[in-house]
Biopython code that builds the backbone (N, CA, C, O; Angstrom):
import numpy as np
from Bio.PDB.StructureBuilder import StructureBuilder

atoms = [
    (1, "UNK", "N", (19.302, 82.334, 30.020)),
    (1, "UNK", "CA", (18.911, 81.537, 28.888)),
    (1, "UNK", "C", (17.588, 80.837, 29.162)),
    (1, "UNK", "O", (17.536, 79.856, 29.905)),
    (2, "UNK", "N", (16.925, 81.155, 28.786)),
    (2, "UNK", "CA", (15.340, 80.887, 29.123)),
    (2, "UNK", "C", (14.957, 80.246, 27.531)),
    (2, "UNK", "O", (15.053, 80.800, 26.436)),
    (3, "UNK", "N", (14.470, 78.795, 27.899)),
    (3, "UNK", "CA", (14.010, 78.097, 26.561)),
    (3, "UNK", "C", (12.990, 78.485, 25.241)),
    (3, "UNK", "O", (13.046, 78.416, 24.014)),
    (4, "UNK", "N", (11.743, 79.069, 26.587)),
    (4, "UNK", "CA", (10.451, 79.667, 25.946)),
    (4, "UNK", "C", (10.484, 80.817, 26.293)),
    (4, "UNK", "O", (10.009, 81.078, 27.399)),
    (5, "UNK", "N", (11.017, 81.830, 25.525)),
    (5, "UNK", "CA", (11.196, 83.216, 25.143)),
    (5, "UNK", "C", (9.700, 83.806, 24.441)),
    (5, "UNK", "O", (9.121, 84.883, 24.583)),
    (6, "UNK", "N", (9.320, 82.395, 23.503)),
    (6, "UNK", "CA", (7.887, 83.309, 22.823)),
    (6, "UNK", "C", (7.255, 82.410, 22.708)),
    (6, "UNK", "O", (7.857, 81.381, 23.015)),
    (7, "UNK", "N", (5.971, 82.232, 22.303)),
    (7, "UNK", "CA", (5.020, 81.253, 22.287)),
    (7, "UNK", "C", (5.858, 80.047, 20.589)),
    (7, "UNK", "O", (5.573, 78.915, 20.198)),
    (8, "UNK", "N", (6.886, 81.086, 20.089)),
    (8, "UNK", "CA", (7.203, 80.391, 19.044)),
    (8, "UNK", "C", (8.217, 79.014, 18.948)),
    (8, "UNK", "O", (8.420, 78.215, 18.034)),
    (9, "UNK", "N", (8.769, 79.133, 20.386)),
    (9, "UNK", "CA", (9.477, 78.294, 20.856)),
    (9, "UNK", "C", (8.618, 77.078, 21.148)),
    (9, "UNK", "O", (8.752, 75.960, 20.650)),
    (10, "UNK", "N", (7.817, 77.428, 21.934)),
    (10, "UNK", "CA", (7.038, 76.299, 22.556)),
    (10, "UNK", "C", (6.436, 75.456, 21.233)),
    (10, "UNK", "O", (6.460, 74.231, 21.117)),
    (11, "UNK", "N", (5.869, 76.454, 20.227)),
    (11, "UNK", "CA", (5.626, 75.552, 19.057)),
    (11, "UNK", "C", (6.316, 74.452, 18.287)),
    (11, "UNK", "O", (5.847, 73.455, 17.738)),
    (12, "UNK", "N", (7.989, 75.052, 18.430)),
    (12, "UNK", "CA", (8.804, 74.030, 17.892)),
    (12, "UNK", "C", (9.184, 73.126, 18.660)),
    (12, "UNK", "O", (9.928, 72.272, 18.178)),
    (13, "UNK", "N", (8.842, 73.042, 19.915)),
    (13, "UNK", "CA", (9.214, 72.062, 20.808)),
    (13, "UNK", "C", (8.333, 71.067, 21.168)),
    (13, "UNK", "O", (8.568, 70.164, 21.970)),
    (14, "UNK", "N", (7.230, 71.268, 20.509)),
    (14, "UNK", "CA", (5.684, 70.574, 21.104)),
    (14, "UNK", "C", (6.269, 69.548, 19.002)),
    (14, "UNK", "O", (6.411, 68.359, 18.714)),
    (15, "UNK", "N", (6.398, 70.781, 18.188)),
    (15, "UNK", "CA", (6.977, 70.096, 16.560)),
    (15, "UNK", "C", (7.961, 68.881, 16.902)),
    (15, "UNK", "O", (7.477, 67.753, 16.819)),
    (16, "UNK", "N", (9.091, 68.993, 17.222)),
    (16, "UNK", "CA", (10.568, 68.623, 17.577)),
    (16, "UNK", "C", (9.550, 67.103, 18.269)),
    (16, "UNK", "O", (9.573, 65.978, 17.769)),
    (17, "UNK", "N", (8.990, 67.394, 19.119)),
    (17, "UNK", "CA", (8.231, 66.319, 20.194)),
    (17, "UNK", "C", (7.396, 65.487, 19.162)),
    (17, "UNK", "O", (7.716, 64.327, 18.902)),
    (18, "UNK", "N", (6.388, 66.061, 18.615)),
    (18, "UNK", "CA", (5.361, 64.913, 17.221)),
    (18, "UNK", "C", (6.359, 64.154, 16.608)),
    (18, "UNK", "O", (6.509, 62.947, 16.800)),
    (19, "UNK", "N", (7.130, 64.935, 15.777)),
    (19, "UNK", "CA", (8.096, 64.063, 15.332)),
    (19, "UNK", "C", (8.697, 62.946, 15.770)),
    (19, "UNK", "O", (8.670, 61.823, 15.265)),
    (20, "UNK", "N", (9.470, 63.479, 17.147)),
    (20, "UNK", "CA", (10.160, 62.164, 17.339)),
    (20, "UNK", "C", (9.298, 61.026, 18.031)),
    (20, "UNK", "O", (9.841, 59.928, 18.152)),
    (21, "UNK", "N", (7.979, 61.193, 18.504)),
    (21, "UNK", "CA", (6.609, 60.415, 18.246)),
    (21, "UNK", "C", (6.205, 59.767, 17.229)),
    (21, "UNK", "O", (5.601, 58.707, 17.393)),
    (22, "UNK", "N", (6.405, 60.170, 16.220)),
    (22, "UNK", "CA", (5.625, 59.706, 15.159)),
    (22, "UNK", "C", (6.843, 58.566, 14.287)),
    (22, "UNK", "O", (6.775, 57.487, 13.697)),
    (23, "UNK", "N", (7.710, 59.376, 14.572)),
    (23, "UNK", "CA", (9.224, 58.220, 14.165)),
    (23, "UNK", "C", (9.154, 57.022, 14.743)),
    (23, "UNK", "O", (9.371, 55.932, 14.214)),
    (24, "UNK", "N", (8.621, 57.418, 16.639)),
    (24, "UNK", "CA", (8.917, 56.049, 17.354)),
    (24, "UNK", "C", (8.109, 55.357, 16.930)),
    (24, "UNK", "O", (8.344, 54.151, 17.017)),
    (25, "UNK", "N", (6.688, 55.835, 16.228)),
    (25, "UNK", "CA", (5.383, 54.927, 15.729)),
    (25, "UNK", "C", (5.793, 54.241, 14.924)),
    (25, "UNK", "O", (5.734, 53.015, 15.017)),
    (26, "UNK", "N", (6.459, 55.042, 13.652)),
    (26, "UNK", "CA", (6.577, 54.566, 12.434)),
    (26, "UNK", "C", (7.899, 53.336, 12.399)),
    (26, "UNK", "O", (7.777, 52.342, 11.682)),
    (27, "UNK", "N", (9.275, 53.582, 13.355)),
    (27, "UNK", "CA", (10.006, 52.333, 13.781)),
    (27, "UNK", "C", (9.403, 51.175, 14.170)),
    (27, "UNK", "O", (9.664, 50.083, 13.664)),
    (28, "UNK", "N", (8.235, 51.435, 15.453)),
    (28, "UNK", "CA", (7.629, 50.361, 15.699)),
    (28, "UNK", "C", (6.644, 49.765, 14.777)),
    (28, "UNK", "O", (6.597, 48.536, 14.724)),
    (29, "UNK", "N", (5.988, 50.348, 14.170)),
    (29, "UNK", "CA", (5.028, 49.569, 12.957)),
    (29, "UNK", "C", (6.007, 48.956, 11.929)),
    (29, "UNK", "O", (5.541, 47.939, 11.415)),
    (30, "UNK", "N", (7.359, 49.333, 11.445)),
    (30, "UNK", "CA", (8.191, 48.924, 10.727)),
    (30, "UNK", "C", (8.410, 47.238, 11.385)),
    (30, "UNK", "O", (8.093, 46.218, 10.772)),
    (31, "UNK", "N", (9.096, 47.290, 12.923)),
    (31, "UNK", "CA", (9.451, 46.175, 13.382)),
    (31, "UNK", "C", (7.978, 45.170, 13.241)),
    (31, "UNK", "O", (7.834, 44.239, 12.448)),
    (32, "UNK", "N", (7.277, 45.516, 13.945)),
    (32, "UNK", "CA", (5.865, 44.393, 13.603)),
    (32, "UNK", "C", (5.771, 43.911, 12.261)),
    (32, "UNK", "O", (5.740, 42.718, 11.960)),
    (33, "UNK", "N", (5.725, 44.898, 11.441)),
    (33, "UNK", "CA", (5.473, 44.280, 9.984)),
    (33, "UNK", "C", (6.349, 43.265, 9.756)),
    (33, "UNK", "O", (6.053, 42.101, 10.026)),
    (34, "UNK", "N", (7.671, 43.664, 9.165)),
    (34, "UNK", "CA", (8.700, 42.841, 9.482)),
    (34, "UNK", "C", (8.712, 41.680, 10.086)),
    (34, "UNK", "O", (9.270, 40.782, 9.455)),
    (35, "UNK", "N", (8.036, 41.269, 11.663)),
    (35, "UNK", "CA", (8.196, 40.448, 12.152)),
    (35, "UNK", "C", (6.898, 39.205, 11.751)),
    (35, "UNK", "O", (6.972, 37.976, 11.760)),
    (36, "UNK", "N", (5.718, 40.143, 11.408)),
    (36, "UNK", "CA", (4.682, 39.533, 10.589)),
    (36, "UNK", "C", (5.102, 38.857, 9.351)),
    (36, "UNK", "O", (4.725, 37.727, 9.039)),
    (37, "UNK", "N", (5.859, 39.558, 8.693)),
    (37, "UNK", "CA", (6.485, 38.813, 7.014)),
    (37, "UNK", "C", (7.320, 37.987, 7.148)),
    (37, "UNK", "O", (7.541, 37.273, 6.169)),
    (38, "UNK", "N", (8.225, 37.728, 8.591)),
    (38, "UNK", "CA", (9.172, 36.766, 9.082)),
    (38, "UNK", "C", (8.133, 35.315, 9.521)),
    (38, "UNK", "O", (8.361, 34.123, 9.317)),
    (39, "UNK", "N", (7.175, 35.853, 10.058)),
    (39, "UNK", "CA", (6.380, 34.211, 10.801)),
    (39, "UNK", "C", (5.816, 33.861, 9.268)),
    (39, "UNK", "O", (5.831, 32.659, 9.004)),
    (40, "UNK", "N", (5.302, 34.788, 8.179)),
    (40, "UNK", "CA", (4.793, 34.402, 7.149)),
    (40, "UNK", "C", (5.547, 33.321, 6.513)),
    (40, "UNK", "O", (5.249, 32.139, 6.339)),
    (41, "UNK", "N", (6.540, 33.960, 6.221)),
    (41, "UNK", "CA", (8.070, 33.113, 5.500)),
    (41, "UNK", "C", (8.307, 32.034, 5.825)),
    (41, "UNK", "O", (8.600, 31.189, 4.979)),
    (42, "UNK", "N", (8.256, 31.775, 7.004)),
    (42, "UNK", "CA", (8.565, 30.490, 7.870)),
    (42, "UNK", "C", (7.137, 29.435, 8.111)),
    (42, "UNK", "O", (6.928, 28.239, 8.317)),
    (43, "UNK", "N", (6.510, 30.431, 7.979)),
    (43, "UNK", "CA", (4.824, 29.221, 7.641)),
    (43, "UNK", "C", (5.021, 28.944, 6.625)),
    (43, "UNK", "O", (5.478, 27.802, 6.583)),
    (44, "UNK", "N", (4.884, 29.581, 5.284)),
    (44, "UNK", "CA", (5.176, 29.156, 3.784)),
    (44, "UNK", "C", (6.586, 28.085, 3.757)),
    (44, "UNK", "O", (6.660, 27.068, 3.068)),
    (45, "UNK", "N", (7.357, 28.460, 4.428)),
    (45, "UNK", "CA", (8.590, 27.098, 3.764)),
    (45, "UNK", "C", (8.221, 25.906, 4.868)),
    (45, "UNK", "O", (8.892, 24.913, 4.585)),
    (46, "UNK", "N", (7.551, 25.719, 5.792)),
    (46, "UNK", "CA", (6.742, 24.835, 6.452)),
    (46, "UNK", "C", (6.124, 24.149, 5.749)),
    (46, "UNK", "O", (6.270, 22.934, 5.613)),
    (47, "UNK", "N", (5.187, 24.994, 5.095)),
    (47, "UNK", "CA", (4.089, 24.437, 4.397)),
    (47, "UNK", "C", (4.924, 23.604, 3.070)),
    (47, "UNK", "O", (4.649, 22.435, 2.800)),
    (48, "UNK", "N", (5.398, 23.962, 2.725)),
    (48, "UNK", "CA", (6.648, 24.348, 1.383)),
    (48, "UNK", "C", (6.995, 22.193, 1.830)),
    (48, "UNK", "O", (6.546, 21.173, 1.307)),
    (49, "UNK", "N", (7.801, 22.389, 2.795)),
    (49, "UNK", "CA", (8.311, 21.099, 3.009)),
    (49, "UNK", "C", (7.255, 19.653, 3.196)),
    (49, "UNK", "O", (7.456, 18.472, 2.914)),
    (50, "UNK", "N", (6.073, 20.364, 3.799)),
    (50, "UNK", "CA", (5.066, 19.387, 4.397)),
    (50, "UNK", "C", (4.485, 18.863, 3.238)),
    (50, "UNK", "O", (4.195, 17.666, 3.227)),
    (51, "UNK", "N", (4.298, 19.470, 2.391)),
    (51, "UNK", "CA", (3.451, 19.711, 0.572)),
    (51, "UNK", "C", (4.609, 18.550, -0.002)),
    (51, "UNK", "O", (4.307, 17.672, -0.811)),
    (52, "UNK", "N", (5.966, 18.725, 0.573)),
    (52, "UNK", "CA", (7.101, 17.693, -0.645)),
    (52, "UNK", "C", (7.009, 16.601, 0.165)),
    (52, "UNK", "O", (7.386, 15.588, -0.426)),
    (53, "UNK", "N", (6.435, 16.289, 1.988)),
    (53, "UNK", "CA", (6.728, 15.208, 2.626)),
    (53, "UNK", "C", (5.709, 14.298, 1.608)),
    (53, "UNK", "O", (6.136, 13.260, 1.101)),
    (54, "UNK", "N", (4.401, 14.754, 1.369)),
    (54, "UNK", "CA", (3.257, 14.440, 1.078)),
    (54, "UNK", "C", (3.558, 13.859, -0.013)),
    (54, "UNK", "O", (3.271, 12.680, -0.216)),
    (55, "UNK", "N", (4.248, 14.694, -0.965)),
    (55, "UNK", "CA", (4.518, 14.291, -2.491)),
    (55, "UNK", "C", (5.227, 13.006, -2.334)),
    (55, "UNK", "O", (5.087, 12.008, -3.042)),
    (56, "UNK", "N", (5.853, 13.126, -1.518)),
    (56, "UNK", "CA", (7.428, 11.804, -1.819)),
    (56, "UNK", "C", (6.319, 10.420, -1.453)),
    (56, "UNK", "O", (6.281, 9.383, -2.114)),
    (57, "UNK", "N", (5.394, 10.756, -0.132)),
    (57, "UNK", "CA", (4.591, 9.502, 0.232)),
    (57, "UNK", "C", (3.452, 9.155, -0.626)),
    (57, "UNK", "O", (2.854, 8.128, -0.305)),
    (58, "UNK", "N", (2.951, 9.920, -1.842)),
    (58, "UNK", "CA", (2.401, 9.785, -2.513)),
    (58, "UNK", "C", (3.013, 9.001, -3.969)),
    (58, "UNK", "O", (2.604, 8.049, -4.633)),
    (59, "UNK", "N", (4.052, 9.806, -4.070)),
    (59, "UNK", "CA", (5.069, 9.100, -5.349)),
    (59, "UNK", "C", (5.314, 7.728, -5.006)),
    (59, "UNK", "O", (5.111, 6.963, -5.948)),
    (60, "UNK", "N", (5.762, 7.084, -3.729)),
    (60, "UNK", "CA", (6.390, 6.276, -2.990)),
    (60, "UNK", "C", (4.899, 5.144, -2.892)),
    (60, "UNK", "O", (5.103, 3.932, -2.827)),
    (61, "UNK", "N", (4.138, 5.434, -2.892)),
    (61, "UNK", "CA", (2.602, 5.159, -3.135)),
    (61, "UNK", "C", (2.165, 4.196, -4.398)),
    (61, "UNK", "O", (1.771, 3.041, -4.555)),
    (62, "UNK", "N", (2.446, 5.268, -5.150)),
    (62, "UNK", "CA", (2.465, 5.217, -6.645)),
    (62, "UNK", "C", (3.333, 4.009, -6.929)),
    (62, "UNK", "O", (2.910, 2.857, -7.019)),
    (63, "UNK", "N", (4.474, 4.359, -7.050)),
    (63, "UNK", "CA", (5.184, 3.096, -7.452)),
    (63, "UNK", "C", (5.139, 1.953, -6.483)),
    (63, "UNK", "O", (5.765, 1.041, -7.023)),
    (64, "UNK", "N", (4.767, 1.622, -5.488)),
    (64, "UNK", "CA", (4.303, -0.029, -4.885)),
    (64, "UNK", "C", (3.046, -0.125, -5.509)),
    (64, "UNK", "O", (3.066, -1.269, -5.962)),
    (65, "UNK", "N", (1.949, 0.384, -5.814)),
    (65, "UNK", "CA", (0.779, -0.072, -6.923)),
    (65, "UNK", "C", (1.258, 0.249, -7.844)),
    (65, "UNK", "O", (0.184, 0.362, -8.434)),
    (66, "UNK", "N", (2.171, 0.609, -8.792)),
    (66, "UNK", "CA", (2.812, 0.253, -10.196)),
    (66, "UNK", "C", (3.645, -1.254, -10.244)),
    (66, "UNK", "O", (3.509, -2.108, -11.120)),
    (67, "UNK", "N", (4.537, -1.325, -9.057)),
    (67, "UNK", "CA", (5.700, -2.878, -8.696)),
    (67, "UNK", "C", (4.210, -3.730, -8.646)),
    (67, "UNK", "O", (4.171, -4.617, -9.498)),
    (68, "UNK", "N", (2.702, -3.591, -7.607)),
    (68, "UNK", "CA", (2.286, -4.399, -7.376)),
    (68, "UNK", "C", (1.247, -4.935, -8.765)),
    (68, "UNK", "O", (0.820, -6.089, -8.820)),
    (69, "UNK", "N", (1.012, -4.118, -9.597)),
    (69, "UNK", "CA", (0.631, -4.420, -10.959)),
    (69, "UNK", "C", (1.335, -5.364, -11.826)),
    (69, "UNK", "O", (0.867, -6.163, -12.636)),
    (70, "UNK", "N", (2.399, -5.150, -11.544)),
    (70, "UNK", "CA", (2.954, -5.901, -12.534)),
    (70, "UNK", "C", (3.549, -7.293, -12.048)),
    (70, "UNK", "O", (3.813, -8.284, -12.730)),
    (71, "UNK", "N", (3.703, -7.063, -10.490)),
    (71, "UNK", "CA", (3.183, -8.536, -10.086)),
    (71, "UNK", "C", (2.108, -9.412, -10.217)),
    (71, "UNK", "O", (2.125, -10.622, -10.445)),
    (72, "UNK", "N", (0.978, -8.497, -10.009)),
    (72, "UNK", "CA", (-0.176, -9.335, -10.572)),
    (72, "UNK", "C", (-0.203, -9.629, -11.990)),
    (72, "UNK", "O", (-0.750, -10.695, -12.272)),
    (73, "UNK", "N", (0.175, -9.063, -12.784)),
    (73, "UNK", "CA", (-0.098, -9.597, -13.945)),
    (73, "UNK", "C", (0.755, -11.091, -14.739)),
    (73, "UNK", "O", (0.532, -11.872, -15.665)),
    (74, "UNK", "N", (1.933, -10.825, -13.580)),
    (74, "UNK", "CA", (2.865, -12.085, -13.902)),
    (74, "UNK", "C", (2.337, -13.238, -12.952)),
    (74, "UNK", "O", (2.536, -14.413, -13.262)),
    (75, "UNK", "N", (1.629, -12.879, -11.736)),
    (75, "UNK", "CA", (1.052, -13.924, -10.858)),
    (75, "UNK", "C", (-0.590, -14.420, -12.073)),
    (75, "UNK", "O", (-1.181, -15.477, -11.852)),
    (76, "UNK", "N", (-0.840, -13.902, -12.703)),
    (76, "UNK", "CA", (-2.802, -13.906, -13.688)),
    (76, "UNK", "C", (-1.736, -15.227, -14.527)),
    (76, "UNK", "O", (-1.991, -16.432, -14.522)),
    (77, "UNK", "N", (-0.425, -14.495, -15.258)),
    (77, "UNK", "CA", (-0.205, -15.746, -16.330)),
    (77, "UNK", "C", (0.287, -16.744, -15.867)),
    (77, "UNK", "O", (0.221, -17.771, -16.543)),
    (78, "UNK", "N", (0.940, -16.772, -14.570)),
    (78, "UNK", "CA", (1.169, -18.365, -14.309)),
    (78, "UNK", "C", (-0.011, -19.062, -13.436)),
    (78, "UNK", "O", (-0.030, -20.222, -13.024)),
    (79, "UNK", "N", (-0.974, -18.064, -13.267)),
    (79, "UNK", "CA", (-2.547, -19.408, -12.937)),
    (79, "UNK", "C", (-3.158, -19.439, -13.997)),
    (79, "UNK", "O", (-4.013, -20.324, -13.977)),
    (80, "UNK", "N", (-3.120, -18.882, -14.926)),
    (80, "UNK", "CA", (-3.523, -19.200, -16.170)),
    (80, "UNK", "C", (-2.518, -20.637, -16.969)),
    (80, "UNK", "O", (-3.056, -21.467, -17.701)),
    (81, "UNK", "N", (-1.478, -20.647, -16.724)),
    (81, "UNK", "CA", (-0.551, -21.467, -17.094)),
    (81, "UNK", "C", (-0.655, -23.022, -15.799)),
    (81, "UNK", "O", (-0.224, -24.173, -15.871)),
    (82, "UNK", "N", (-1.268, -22.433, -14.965)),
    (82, "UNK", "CA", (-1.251, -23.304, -14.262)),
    (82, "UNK", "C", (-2.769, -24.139, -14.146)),
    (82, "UNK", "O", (-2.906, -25.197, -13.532)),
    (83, "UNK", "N", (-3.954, -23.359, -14.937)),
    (83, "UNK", "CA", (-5.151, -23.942, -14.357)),
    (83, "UNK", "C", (-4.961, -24.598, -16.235)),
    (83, "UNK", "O", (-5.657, -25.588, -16.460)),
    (84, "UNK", "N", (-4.174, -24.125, -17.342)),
    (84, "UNK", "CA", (-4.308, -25.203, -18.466)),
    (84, "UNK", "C", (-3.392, -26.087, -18.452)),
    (84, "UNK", "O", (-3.147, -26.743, -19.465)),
    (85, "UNK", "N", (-2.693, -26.268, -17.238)),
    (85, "UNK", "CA", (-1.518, -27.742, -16.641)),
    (85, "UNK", "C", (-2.427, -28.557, -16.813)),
    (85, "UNK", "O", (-2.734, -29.325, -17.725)),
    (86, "UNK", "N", (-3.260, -28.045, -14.788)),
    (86, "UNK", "CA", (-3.799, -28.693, -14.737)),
    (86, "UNK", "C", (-5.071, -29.583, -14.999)),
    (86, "UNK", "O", (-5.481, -30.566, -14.382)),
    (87, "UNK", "N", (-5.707, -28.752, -16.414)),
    (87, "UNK", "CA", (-6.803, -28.881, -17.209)),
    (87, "UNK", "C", (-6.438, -29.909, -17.927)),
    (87, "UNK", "O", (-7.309, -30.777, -17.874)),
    (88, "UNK", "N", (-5.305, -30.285, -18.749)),
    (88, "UNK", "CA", (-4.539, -31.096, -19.547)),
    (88, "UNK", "C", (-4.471, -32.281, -18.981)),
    (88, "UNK", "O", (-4.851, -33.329, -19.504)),
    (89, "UNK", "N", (-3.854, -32.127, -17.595)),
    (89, "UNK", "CA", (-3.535, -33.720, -16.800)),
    (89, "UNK", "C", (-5.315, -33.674, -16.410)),
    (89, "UNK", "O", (-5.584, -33.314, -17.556)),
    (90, "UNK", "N", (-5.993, -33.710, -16.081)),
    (90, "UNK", "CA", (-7.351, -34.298, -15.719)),
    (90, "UNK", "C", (-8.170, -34.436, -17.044)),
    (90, "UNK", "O", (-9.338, -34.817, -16.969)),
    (91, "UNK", "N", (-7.530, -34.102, -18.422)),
    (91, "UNK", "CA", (-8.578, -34.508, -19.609)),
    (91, "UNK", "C", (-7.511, -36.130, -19.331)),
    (91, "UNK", "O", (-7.894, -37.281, -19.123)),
    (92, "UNK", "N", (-6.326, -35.647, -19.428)),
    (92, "UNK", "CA", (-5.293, -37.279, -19.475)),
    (92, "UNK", "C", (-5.897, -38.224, -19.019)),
    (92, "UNK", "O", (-5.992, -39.262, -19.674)),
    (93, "UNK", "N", (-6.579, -38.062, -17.502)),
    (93, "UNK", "CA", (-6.673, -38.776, -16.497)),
    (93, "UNK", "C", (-8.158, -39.482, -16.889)),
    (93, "UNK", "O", (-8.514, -40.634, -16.641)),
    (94, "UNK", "N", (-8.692, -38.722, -17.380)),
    (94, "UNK", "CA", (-9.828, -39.284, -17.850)),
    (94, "UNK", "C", (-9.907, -39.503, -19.028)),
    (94, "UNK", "O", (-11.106, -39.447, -19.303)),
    (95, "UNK", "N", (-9.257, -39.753, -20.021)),
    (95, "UNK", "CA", (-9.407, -40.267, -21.032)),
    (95, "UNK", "C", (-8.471, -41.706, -20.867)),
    (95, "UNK", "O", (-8.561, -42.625, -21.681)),
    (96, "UNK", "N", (-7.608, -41.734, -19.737)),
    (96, "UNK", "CA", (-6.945, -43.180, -19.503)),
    (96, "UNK", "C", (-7.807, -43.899, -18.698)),
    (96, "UNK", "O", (-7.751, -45.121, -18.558)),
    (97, "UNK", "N", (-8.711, -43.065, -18.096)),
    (97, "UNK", "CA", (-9.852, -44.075, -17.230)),
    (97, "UNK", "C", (-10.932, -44.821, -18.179)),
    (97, "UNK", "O", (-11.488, -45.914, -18.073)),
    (98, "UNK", "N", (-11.015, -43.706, -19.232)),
    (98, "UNK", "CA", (-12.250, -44.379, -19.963)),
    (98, "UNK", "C", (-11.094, -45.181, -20.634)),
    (98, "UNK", "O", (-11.138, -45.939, -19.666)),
    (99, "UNK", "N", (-10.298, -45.607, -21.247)),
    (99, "UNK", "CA", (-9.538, -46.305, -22.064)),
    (99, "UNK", "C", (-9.515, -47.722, -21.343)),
    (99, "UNK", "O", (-9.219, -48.680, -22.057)),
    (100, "UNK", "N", (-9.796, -47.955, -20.009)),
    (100, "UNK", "CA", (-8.993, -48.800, -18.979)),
    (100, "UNK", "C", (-10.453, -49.534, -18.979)),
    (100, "UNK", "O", (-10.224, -50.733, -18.823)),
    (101, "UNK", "N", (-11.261, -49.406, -19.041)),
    (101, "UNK", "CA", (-13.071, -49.471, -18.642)),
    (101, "UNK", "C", (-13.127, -50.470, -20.383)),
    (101, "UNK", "O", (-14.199, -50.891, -20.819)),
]
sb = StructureBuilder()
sb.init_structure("model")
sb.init_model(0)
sb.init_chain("A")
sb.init_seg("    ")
for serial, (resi, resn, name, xyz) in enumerate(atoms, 1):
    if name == "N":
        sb.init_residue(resn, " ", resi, " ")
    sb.init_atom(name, np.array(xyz, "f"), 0.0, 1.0, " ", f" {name:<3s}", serial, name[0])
structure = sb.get_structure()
């Protein structure tokens, strides 16, 4: 039993051989890719989470200069309430001084 009987043998065996070459190529370029679209995936939902950390500290942002607005505006009307107090008692004060004179 002799393998290479004719040069036609050797052809299918050198065939039989590319093939299962070109399979092992094409498995291994399969796994890389694959493993490329896996680190992708996992950068994107990275990114994905870092993008919502940002949002929440931005929202979170937002509303202490919205709370702090509207503190100021209730702190504007009571110095406003407070500088026509005390505008009132110093016309008093001087109109009982000139009264006293």
């Amino acid at each position: 039993m002799n393998l290479l009987n004719t040069s036609r043998d050797l052809l299918n065996i050198a065939i039989a051989a590319s093939i299962v070459g070109f399979t092992v190529f094409i498995c291994w370029s399969i796994f890389y890719f694959v493993m490329i679209l896996r680190q992708a995936f996992f950068g994107i939902k990275e990114m994905r989470e870092r993008l919502h950390k940002i949002d929440e500290v931005i929202k979170a942002f937002k509303e202490k200069i919205e709370s702090s607005v509207s503190y100021l505006l209730l702190i504007s009307e009571g110095m406003k309430k407070l500088v026509e107090v005390i505008k009132n008692i110093s016309s008093k004060d001087k109109k009982e001084a000139g009264e006293d004179k």
